[in-house]
C-alpha positions as CSV (number, residue, x, y, z in Angstrom):
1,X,-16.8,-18.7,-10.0
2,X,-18.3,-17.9,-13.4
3,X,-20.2,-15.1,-13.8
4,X,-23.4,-15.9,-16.0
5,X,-24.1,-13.9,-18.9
6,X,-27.5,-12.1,-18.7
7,X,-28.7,-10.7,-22.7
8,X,-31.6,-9.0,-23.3
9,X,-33.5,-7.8,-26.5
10,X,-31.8,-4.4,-27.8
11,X,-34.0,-1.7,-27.4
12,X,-35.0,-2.0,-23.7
13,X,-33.8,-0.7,-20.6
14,X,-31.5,-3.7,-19.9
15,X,-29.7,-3.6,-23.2
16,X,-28.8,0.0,-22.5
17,X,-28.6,0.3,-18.9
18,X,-27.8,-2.9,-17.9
19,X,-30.3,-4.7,-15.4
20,X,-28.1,-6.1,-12.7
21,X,-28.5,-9.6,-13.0
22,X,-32.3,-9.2,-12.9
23,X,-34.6,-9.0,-15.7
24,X,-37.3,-6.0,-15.9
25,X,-40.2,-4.7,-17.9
26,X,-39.0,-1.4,-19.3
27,X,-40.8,1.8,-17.9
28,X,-43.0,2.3,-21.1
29,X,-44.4,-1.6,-21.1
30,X,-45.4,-0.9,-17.4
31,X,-47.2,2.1,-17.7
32,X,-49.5,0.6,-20.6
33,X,-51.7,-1.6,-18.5
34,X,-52.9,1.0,-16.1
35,X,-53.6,3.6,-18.9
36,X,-55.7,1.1,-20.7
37,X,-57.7,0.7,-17.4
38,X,-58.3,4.3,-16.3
39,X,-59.4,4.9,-20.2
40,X,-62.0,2.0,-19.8
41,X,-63.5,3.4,-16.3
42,X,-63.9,6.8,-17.7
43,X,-65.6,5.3,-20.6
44,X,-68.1,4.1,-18.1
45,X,-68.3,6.8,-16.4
46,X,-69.2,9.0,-18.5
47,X,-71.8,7.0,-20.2
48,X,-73.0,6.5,-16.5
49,X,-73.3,10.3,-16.2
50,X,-74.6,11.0,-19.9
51,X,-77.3,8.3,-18.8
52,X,-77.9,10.3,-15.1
53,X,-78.1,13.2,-17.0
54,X,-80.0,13.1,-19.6
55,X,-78.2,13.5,-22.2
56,X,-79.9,12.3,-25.4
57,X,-78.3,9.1,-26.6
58,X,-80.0,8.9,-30.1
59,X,-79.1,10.8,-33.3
60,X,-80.4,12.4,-35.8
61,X,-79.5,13.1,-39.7
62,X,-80.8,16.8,-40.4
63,X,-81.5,18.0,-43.2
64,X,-82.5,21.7,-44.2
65,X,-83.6,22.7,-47.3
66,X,-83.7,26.8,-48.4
67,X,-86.0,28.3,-50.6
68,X,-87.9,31.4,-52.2
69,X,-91.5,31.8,-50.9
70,X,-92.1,33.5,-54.1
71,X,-90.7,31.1,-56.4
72,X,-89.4,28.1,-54.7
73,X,-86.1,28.4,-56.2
74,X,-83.0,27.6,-53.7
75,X,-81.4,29.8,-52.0
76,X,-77.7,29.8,-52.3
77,X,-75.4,31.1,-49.5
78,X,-77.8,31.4,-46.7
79,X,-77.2,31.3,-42.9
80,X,-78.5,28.5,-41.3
81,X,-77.8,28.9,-37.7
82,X,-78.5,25.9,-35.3
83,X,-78.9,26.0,-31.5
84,X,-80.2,23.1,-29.0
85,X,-82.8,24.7,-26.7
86,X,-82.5,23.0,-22.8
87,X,-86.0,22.1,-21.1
88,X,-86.5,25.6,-20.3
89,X,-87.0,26.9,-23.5
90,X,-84.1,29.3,-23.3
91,X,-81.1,28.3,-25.9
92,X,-77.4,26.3,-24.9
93,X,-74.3,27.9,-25.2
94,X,-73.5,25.7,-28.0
95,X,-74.3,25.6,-31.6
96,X,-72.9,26.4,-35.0
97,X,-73.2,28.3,-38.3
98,X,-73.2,26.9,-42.0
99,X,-74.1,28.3,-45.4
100,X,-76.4,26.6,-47.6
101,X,-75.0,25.1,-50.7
102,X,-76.2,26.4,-54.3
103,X,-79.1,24.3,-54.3
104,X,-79.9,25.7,-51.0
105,X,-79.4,22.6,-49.0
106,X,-77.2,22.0,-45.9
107,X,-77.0,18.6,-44.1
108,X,-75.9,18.2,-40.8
109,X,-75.1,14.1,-39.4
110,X,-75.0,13.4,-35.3
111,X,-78.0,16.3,-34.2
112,X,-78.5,14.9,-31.0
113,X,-82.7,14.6,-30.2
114,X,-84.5,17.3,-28.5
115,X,-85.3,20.7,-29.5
116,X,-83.5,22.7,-31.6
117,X,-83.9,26.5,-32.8
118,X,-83.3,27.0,-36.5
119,X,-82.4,30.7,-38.0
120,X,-82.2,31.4,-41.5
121,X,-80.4,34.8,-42.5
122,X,-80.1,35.5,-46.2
123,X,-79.5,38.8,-47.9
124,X,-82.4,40.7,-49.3
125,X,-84.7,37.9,-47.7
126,X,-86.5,38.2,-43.8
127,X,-85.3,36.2,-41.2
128,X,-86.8,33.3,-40.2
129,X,-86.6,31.1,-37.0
130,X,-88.6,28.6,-35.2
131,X,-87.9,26.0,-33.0
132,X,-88.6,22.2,-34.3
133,X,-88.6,19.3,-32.1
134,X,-86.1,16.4,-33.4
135,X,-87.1,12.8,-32.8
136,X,-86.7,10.8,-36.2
137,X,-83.5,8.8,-37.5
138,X,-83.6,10.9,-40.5
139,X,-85.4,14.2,-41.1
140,X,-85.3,17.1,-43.5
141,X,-87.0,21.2,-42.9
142,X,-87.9,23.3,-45.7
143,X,-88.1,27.1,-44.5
144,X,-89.3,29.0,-47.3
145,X,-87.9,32.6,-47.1
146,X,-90.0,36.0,-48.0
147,X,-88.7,39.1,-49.6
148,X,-89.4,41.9,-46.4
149,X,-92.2,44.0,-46.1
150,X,-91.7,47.4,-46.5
151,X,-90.5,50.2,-44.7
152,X,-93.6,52.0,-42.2
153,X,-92.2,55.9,-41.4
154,X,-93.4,58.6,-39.5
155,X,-92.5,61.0,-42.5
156,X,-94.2,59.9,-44.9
């Protein structure tokens, strides 16, 4: 009896290996179907929870502009701290820094909505913060910065 010739395309476990007389899907091609379906459910899940939780699903395209009280002129290299607040009032644990560029502009894209607590630290300038509520597409803060008051002592 003849023994029947089995080929198989090169790359694949049965060109190495050798598949015994029966043809296979290599280990790779098997796994691929089952990763692709656990991605897709935690995809929905997690939308599922972001929607349970309340996570804000609409964002925002912030812009803060930096200048003199005095003057108007920009100011160039400031602080511009950004922190979401939670329904409490009291701030995340989350936010971030960035500097204002020299026309004392910094634009931030993806702010999710809800309220957010803005500080502005600048040398020789006071600090500023508030807290701004964020519900527009598209939305830009000025925060005009004064030079600080002066020193009260005792000793004088």
């Amino acid at each position: 009896m003849a023994k029947k010739r089995i080929t198989a395309e090169a790359g694949t476990h049965e060109a190495i290996h050798g598949s015994g007389g029966m043809l296979r899907a290599p280990r790779m091609e098997r796994m691929v179907a089952p990763c692709i379906i656990g991605l897709l459910v935690a995809a929905l899940c997690s939308t599922a929870l972001a929607k349970k939780k309340g996570e804000p699903l609409e964002y925002c395209d912030l812009s803060v502009v930096v200048l003199r009280a005095s003057d108007g002129t920009p100011v160039r290299n400031a602080g511009v701290v950004l922190r979401p607040l939670r329904k409490d009032g009291s701030p995340g644990n989350d936010g971030f820094q960035l500097k204002t560029s020299k026309e004392g502009r910094v634009v931030m894209r993806g702010i999710p909505y809800g309220r957010l607590r803005i500080q502005v630290i600048a040398s020789r300038m006071r600090t500023f913060g508030e807290d701004y509520v964020i519900d527009q597409p598209e939305q830009e803060i000025v925060i005009r910065l004064e030079r600080p008051a002066g020193q009260v002592s005792a000793y004088q």
